[in-house]
C-alpha positions in Angstrom: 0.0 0.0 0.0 1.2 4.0 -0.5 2.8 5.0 2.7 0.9 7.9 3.1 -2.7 5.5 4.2 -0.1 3.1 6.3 -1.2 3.5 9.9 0.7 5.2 12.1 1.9 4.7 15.4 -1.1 6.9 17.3 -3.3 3.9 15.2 -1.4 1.1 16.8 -1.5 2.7 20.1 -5.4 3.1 19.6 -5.0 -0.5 19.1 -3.1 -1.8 21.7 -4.9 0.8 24.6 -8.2 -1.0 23.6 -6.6 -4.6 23.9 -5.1 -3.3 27.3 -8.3 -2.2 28.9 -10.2 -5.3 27.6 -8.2 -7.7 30.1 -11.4 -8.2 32.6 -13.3 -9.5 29.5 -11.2 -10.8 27.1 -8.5 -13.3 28.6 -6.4 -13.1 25.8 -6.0 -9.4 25.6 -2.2 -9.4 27.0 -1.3 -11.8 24.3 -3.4 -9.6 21.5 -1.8 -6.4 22.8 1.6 -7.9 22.7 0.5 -9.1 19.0 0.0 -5.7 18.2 3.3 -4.7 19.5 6.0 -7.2 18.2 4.1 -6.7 14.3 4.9 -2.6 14.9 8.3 -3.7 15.5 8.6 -6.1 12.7 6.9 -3.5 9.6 9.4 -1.2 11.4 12.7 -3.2 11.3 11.9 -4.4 8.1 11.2 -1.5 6.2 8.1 -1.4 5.4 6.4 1.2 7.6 8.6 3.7 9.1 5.8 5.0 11.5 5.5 1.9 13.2 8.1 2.5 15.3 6.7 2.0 18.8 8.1 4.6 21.7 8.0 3.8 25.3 4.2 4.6 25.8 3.7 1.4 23.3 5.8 -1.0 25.8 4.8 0.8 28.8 1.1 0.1 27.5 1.2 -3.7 27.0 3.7 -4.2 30.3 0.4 -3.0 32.1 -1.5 -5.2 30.1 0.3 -8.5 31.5 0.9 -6.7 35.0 -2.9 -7.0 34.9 -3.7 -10.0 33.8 -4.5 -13.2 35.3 -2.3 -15.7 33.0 0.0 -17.8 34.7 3.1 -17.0 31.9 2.3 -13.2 32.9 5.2 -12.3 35.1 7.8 -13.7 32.3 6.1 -12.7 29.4 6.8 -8.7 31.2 9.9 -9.9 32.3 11.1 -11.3 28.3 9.1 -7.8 26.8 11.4 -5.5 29.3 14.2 -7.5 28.0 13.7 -6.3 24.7 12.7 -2.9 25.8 16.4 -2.7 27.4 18.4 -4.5 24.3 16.5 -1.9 21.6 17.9 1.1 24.6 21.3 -0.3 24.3 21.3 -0.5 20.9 20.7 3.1 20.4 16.8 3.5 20.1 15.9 6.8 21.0 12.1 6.3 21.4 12.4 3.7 24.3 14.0 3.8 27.5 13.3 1.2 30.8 11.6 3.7 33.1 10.5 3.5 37.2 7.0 2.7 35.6 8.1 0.0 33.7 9.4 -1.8 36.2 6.2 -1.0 38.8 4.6 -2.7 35.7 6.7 -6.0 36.3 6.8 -6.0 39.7 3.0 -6.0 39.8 2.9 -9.2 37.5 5.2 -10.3 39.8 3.1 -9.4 43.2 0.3 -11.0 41.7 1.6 -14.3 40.8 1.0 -18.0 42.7 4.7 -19.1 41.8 7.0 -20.1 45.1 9.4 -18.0 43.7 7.5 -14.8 43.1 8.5 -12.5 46.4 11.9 -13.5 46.0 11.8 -12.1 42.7 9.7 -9.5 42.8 12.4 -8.1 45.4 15.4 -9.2 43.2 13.9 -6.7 40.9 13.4 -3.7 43.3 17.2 -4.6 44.6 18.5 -4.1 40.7 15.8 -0.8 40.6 18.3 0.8 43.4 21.6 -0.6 41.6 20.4 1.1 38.3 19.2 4.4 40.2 22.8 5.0 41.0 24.4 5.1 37.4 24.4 8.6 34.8 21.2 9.1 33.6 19.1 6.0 35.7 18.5 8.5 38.7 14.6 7.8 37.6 14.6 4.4 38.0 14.6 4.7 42.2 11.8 2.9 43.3 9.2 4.9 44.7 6.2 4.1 47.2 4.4 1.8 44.6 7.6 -0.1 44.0 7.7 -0.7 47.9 3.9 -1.5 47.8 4.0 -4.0 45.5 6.7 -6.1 46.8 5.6 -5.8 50.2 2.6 -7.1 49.2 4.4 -9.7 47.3 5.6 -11.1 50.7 3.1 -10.8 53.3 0.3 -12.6 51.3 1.3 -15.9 52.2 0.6 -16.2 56.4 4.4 -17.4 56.8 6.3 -15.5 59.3 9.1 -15.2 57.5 7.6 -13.5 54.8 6.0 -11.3 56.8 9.8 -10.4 58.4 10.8 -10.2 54.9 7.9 -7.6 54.5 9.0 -5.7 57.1 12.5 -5.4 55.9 11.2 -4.2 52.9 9.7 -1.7 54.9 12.8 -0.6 56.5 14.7 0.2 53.4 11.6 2.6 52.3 12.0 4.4 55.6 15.3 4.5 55.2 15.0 5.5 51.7 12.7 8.7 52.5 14.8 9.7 55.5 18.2 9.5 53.5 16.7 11.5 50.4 14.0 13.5 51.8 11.5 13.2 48.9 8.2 11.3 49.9 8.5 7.4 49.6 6.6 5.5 52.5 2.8 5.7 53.3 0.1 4.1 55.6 -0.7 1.0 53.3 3.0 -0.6 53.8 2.6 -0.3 57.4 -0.9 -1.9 57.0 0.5 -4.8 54.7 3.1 -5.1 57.0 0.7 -5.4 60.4 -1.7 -7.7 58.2 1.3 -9.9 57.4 2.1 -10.6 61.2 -1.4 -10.8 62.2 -1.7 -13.7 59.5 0.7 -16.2 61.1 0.5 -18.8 63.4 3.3 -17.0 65.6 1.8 -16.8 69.3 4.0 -13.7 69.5 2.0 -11.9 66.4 0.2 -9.3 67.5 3.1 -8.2 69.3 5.0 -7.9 65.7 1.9 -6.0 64.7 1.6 -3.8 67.5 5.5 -2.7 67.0 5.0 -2.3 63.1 2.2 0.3 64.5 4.5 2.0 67.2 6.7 2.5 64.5 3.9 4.3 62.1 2.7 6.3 65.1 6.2 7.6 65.9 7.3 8.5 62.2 3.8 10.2 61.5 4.5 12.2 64.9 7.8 13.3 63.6 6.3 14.5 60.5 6.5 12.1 58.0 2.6 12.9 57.2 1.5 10.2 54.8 1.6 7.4 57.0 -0.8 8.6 59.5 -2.6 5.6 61.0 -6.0 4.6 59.7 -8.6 2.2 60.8 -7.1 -0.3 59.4 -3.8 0.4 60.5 -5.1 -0.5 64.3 -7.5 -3.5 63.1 -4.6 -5.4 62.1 -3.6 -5.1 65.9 -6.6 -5.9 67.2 -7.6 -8.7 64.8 -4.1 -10.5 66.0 -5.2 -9.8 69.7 -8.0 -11.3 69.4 -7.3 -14.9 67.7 -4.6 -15.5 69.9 -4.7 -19.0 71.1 -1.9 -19.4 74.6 -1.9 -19.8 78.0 -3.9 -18.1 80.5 -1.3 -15.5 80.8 -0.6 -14.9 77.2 -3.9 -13.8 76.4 -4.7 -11.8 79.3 -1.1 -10.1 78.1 -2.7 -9.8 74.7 -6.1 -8.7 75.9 -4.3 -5.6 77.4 -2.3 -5.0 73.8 -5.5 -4.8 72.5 -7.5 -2.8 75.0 -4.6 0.0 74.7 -4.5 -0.5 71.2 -7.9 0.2 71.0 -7.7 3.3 73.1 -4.8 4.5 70.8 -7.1 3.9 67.9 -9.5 6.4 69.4 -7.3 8.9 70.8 -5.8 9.1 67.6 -9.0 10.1 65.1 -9.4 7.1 63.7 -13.0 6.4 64.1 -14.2 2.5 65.1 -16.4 0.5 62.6 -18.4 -2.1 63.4 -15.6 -4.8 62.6 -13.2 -2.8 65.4 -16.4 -3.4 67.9 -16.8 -7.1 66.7 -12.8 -7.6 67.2 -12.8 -6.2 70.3 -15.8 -8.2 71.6 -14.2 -11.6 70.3 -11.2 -10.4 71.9 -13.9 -10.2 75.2 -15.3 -13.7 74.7 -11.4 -15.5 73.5 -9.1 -14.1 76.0 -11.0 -13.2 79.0 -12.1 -15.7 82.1 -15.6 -15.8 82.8 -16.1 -13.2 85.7 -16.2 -9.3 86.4 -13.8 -8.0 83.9 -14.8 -10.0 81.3 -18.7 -9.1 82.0 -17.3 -5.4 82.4 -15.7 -5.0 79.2 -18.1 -6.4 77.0 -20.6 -4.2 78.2 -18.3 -1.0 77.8 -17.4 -2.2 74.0 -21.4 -3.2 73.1 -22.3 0.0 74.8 -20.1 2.0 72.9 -21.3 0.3 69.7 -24.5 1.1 70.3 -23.9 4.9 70.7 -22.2 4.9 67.3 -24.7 3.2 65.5 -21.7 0.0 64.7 -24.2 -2.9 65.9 -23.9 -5.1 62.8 -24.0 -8.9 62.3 -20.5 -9.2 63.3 -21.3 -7.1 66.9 -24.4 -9.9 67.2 -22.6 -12.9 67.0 -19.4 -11.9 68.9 -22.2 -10.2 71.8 -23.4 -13.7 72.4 -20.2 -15.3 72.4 -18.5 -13.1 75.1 -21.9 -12.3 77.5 -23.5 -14.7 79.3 -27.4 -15.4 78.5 -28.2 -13.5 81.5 -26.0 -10.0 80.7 -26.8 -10.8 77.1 -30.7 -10.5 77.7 -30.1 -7.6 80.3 -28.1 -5.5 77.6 -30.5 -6.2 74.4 -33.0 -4.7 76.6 -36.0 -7.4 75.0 -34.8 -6.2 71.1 -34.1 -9.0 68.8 -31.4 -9.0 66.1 -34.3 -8.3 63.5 -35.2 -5.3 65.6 -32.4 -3.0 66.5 -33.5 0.8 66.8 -32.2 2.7 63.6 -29.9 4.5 66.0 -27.6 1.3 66.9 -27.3 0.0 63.4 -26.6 3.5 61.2 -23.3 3.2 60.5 -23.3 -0.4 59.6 -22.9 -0.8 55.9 -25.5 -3.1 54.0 
């Protein structure tokens, strides 16, 4: 065909945007994308369309493509595309260059995958992110607070304690990273992960692990580092580890009283209580208190307080009748039944 009706590269991008987006419907779209891509590259080697030429958008485009995918090839079908992407840079292409965003893009597919091997690599990756960052001309390539997310997230998915320490490391370096640099790096959600991850394992010392990860996040947003200011969740992760503590008599009256101060950090702090924080703390009530006064004390305090803020939700319900007896259970529902709750115990209950 005459060169001047060829498409051009804004019609392959058109192209390879709309197989990008289509990945929650179309399961091959990755592979169709990638298609779309490697025939630019070949009319464009060969000759015969010298507007094929794809630029970085192109690669960057079809790297988020597989980083979003479900396929089970998807973290080394990025890993073989940034390949390329680097050999055409060395060679001299000035349309292309490996960028941070490129590599966010792998680390996803990596984050997302079932392999054994994936959190290892995904942090192998980040590690040669910093090597890179330190060369002429790579300064870009530093990971930033989604590069941390992602392989934080890689690591404490998997309930292992190890992984959750090797989260946590992770998280170190990002500190350490921000403090050392001064430009923005960590935020709230890798201290969540973090939390989540020790919560998650079997350890009996857990929620201790948590509950540091959360002095840690207090004490840096104090100092100023404003982004990772402690959220609801932040605290649940705490409380959640508190509460399915299973130990001696001693242990979980020791983790009753992380989770009673935890709670009243939680509060004094702005972060307002849902009615999963209630339902924690009342299965905290009925799993790690003796049946007696303080038990029968604080789970009156915590169902009284979710009354007043409207948090009495199915979870609330079930953990109520686990940690009262009949008796203070009937005395407290005051004759209501769970299919009759006053509007102004149950308004901040999502449905």
């Amino acid at each position: 065909g005459e060169t001047e009706v060829q498409p051009n590269i804004d019609s392959f991008k058109m192209v390879i945007n709309a197989w990008s987006k289509a990945g929650d419907n179309e399961k091959d779209a990755a592979h169709r994308a990638q298609l779309v891509l490697e025939w630019m590259m070949q009319l464009h080697k060969s000759g015969e369309n010298d507007l094929a030429q794809p630029d970085q958008e192109c690669f960057d485009t079809v790297l988020r493509a597989w980083a979003v995918s479900h396929h089970a090839d998807a973290p080394q079908k990025a890993e073989d595309l940034m390949t390329t992407l680097d050999i055409l840079y060395l060679e001299g292409s000035t349309t292309v260059k490996p960028t941070r965003m490129s590599f966010n893009q792998l680390l996803t597919a990596w984050s997302k995958s079932t392999e054994p091997q994936a959190a290892q690599r995904a942090e192998d990756i980040l590690y040669h992110m910093k090597r890179v960052s330190t060369l002429d001309g790579y300064a870009d390539m530093k990971p930033n607070t989604v590069s941390y997310n992602t392989v934080i997230t890689a690591w404490g998915k998997n309930g292992e304690l190890d992984s959750a320490r090797r989260a946590n490391n992770i998280l170190k370096q990002a500190i350490d990273q921000e403090e050392n640099d001064g430009i923005e790096c960590i935020d709230a959600i890798m201290f969540n992960i973090v939390a989540d991850a020790y919560a998650k394992t079997s350890s009996n010392k857990a929620h201790l692990k948590s509950r540091a990860v959360l002095n840690r996040q207090i004490s840096l947003y104090a100092s100023g580092h404003k982004r990772c200011k402690p959220d609801v969740y932040s605290f649940s992760s705490v409380l959640g580890s508190c509460a399915s503590l299973t130990g001696s008599r001693k242990e979980r009256l020791q983790a009753f009283d992380v989770a009673r101060h935890t709670f009243g950090d939680m509060r004094e702090s702005g972060a307002e209580p849902n009615h999963v924080t209630y339902g924690t703390m009342l299965k905290a009530c009925a799993r790690l208190l003796p049946d007696g006064k303080e038990r029968r004390r604080y789970t009156r305090e915590y169902f009284e307080m979710a009354c007043e803020n409207g948090c009495v939700g199915d979870m609330v319900m079930r953990r109520i009748q686990d940690a009262a007896s009949p008796d203070q259970y009937n005395e407290m529902m005051k004759g209501l039944t769970r299919s009759n709750l006053p509007q102004e115990w149950t308004h901040a209950v999502p449905y």
